[in-house]
C-alpha positions as CSV (number, residue, x, y, z in Angstrom):
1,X,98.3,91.1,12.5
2,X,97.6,88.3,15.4
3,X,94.1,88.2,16.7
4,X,94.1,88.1,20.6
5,X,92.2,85.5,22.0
6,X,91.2,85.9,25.3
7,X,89.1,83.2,27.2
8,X,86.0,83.1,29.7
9,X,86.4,80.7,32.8
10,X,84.9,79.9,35.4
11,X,82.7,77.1,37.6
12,X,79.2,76.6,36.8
13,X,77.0,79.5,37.0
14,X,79.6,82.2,37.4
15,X,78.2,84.4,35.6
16,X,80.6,83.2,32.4
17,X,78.1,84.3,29.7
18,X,77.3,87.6,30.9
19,X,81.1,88.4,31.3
20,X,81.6,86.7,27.7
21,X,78.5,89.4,26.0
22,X,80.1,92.7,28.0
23,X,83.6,92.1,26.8
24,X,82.4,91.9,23.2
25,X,80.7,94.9,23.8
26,X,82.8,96.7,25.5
27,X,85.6,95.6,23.2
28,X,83.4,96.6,19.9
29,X,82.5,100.3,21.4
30,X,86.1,100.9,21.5
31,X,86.2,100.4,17.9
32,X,87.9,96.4,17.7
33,X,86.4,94.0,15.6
34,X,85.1,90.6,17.8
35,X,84.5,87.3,16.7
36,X,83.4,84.8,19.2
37,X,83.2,81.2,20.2
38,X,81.4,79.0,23.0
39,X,82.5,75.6,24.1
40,X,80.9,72.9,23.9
41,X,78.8,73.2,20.3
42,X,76.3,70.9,21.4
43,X,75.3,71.1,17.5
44,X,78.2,69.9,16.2
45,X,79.2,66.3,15.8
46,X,82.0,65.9,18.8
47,X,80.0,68.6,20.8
48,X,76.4,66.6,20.7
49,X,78.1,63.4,22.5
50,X,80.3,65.3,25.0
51,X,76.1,66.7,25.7
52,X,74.9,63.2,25.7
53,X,78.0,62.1,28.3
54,X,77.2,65.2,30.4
55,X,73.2,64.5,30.5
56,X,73.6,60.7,30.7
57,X,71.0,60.0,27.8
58,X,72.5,57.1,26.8
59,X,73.5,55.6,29.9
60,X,77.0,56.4,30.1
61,X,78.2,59.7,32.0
62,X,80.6,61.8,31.8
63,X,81.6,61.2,35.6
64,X,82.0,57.5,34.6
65,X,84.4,57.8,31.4
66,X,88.6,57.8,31.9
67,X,89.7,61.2,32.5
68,X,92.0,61.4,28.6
69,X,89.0,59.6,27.2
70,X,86.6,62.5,28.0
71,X,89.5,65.4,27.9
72,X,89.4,64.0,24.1
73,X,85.8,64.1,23.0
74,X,86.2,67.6,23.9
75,X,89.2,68.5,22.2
76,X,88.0,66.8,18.9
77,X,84.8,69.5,19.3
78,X,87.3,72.6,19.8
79,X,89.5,71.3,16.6
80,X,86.7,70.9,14.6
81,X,85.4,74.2,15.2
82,X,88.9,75.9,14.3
83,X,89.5,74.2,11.2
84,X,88.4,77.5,8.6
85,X,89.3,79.2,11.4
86,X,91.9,82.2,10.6
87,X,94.1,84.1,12.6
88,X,93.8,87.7,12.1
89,X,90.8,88.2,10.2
90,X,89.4,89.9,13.3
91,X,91.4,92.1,16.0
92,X,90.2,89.8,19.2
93,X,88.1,86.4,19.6
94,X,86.3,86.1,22.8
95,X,86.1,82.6,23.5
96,X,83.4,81.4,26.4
97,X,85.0,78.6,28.0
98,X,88.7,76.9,26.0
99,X,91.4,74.3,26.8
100,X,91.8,75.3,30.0
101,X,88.0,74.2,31.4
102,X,89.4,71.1,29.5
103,X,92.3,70.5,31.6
104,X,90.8,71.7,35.0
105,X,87.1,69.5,34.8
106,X,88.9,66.5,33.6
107,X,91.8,67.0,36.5
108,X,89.2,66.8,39.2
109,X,86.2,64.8,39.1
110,X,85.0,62.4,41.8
111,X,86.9,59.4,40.3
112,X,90.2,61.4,39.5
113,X,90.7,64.2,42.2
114,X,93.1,61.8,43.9
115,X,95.2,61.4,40.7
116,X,98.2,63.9,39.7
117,X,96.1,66.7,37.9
118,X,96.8,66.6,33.6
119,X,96.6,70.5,33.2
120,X,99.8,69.8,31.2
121,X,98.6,66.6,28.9
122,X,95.5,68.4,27.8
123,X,97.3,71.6,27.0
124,X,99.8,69.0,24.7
125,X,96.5,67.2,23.1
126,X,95.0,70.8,21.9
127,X,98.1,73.1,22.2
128,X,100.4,70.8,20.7
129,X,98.8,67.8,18.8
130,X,95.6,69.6,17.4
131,X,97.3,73.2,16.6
132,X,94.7,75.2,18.3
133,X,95.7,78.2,19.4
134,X,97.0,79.8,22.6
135,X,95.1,82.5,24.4
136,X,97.1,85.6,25.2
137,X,94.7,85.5,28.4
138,X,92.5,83.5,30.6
139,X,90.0,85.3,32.8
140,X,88.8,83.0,35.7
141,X,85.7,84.4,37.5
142,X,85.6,83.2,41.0
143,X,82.7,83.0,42.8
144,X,81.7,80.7,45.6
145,X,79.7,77.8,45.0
146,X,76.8,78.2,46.8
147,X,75.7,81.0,44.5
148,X,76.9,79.6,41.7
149,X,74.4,76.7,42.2
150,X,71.9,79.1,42.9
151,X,72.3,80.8,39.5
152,X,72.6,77.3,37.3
153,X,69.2,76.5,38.8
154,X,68.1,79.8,36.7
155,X,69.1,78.8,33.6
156,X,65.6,77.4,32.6
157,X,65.6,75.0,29.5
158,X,68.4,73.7,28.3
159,X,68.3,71.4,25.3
160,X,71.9,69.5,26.2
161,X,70.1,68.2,29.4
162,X,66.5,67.6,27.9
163,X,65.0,70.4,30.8
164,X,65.8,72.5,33.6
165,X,67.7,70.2,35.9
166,X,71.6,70.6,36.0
167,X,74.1,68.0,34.2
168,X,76.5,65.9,35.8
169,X,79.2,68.0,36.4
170,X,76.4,71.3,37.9
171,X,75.1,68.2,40.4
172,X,78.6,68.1,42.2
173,X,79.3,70.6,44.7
174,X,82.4,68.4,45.3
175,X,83.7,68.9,42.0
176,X,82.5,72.9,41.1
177,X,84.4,73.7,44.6
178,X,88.0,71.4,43.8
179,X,87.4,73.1,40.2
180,X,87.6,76.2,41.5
181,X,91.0,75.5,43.4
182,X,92.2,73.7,40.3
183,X,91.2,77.4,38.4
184,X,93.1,78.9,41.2
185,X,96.0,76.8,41.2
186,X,96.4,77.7,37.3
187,X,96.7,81.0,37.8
188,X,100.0,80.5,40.6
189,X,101.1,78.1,37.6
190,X,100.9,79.5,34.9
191,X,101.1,83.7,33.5
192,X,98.5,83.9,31.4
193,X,95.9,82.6,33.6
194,X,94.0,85.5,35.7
195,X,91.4,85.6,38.4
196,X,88.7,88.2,38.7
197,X,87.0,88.0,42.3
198,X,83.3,88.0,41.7
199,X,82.1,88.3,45.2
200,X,81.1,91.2,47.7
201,X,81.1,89.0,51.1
202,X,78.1,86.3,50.6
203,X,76.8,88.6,47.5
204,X,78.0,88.9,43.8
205,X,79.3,92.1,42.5
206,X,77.4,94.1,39.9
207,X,78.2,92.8,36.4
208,X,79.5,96.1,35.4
209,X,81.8,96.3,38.1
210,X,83.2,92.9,37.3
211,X,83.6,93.6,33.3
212,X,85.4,96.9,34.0
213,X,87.9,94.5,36.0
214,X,88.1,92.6,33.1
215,X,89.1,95.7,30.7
216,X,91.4,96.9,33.2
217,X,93.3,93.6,33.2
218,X,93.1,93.6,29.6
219,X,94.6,97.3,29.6
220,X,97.5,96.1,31.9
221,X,98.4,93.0,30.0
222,X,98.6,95.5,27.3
223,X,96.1,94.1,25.3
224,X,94.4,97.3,24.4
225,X,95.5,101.0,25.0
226,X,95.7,102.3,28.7
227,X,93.9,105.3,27.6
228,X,90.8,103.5,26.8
């Protein structure tokens, strides 16, 4: 038995971790067993300096490092994590954010956006190098960026950053909105990227109206039964 791994995606404050908790419910009500994963794990040892890059603690940020360089620091946290990880021991893994956030933020930043995009080197370095493995789906949520800035700034504490103020990446609105073309553009490129419209006019949609989306897609891509 495979597991199927789907991903979470999205810009900053998109609503990523509310998606991530009602597809593992709604997945686990229909009788699947869930495991789970979130990217980065500022705990770990790769994860804790792509959190010091991201806040600037030590005077270096993430903005300012070569686009591979950084693409690498967190690959090296996602193959770390996978490495007692087995495939089939659980029906699906959910996993909040993958490769593909990977390739898009490190395609697009302020000192790269006019550079050929590396969508395809990143998938290589953790597709191909490192073994992890593929999703059988990526769920982009889109939303606009106005109201995704809005919702980072109600995040509270967050120890990564040291407080309540966003990190590098959250203070762009350049990069969250070429980001969300780049998501965009991976979904015309490539199959098993999806995008799930998040926005009534100026508004986001309910949640629950946005994770039955989700299992609908999931129920098309024949991921779980239709009759469920």
């Amino acid at each position: 038995m495979k597991t199927k791994i789907i991903t979470i995606e999205g810009i900053d404050g998109s609503g990523k971790t509310v998606q991530f908790n009602k597809l593992r419910e709604g997945l686990t009500a229909r009788g699947y067993s869930v495991d789970t994963k979130s990217f980065p794990v500022y705990e770990s040892f790769f994860g804790s300096q792509v959190g010091r890059l991201l806040s600037g603690e030590e005077g270096v940020l993430a903005t300012d490092v070569d686009q591979k360089s950084m693409a690498l620091w967190f690959a090296l946290d996602r193959f770390e994590a996978f490495r007692d990880w087995r495939d089939g021991e659980y029906d699906f893994l959910i996993i909040n954010r993958y490769v593909l956030s990977n390739a898009v933020y490190q395609s697009i930043r302020d000192r790269d956006h006019e550079k050929p995009d590396i969508i395809d080197w990143v998938f290589e370095l953790e597709y191909g190098h490192f073994g992890l493995p593929r999703p059988d789906l990526n769920v982009f949520f889109d939303v606009n960026t106005e109201r995704a800035g809005q919702n980072v700034d109600r995040k509270g504490f967050r120890e990564y950053v040291g407080g309540e103020c966003r990190d590098v990446y959250e203070r762009s609105s350049g990069i969250q909105e070429r980001a969300s073309a780049m998501y965009r553009l991976a979904s015309e490129r490539y199959e098993d990227v999806c995008v799930v419209n998040c926005m009534d006019g100026a508004s986001m949609r309910a949640p629950d109206d946005i994770a039955r989306d989700v299992m609908l897609l999931l129920s098309e891509r024949g991921l779980i039964e239709n009759n469920e």
